[in-house]
C-alpha positions in Angstrom: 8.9 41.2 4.0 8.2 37.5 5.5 9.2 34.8 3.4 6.2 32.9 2.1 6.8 29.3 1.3 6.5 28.3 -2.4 4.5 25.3 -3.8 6.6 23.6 -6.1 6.7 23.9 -10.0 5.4 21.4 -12.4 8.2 18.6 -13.3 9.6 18.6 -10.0 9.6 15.5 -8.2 8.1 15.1 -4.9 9.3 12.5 -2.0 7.2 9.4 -2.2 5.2 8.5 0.2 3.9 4.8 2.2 1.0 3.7 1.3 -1.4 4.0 3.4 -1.7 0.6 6.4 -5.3 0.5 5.1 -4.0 -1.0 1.7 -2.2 -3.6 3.3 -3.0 -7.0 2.9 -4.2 -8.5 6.3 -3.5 -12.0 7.0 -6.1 -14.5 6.3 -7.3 -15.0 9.8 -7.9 -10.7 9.9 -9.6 -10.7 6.6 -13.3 -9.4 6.9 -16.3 -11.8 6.4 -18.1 -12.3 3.2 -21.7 -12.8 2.2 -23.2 -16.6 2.0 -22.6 -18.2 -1.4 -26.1 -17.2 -3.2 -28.2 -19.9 -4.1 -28.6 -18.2 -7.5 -32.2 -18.2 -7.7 -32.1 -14.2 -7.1 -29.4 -10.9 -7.2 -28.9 -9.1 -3.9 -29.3 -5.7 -5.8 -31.6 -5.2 -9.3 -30.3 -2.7 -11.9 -33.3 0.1 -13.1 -33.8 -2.0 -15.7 -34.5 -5.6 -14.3 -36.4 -3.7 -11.7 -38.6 -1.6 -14.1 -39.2 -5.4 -15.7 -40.1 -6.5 -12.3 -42.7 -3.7 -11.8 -43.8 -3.1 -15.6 -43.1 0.4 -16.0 -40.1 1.8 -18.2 -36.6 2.3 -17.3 -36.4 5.9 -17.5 -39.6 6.2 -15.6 -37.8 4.3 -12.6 -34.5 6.1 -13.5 -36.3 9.4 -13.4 -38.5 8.7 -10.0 -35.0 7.8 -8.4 -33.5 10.9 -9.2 -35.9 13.3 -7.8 -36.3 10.8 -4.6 -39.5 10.0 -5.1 -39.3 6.2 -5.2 -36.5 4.1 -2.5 -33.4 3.3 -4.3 -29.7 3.1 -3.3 -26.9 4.5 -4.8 -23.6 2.2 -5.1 -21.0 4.9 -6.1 -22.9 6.0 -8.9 -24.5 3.2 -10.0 -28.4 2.9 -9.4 -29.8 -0.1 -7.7 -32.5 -1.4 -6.0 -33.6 -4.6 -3.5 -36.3 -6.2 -3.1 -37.6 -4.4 0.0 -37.0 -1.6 -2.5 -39.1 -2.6 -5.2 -41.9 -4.1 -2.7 -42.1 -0.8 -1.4 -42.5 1.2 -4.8 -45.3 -1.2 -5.9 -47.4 -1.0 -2.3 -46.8 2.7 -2.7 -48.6 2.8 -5.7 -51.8 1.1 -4.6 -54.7 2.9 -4.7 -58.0 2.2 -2.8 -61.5 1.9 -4.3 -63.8 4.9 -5.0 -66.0 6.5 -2.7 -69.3 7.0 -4.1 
């Protein structure tokens, strides 16, 4: 019979570990560049709901339509939001031509 190592038993306490070099602090001059001050006149991302305001429809219309994929929208972690490339692109979708007699 080979001896199979054991995973330890609850309440035993395990050798800490480094964190990872990633959560280091870098020195200023290393520090990644940030976005331009915004002039405040508009947000780089809408929530459903100032966007459904933007295009006149309900929330959960948008919030549905995002779901299944049918409209663009991006996902930040979990959190629906959309631009204004996004929103342009939901209302020229919806146009419709005129009638053919």
């Amino acid at each position: 019979m080979s001896a199979v190592p054991r995973r330890p038993r609850h309440g035993i306490a395990r050798p800490r570990t480094t964190r990872p070099a990633s959560r280091i602090e870098k020195p200023a001059t290393e520090q990644q560049p940030t976005l331009p001050p915004s002039d405040g006149t508009e947000p780089l991302l809408y929530t459903a709901e100032q966007a459904a305001e933007l295009l006149q429809v309900r929330p959960s219309w948008l919030r549905r339509k995002a779901a299944a994929r049918a409209v663009p929208c991006r996902y930040v972690g979990k959190h629906l939001r959309f631009s204004r490339a996004d929103i342009a692109a939901i209302a020229d979708a919806s146009a419709q031509g005129p009638r053919q007699p």
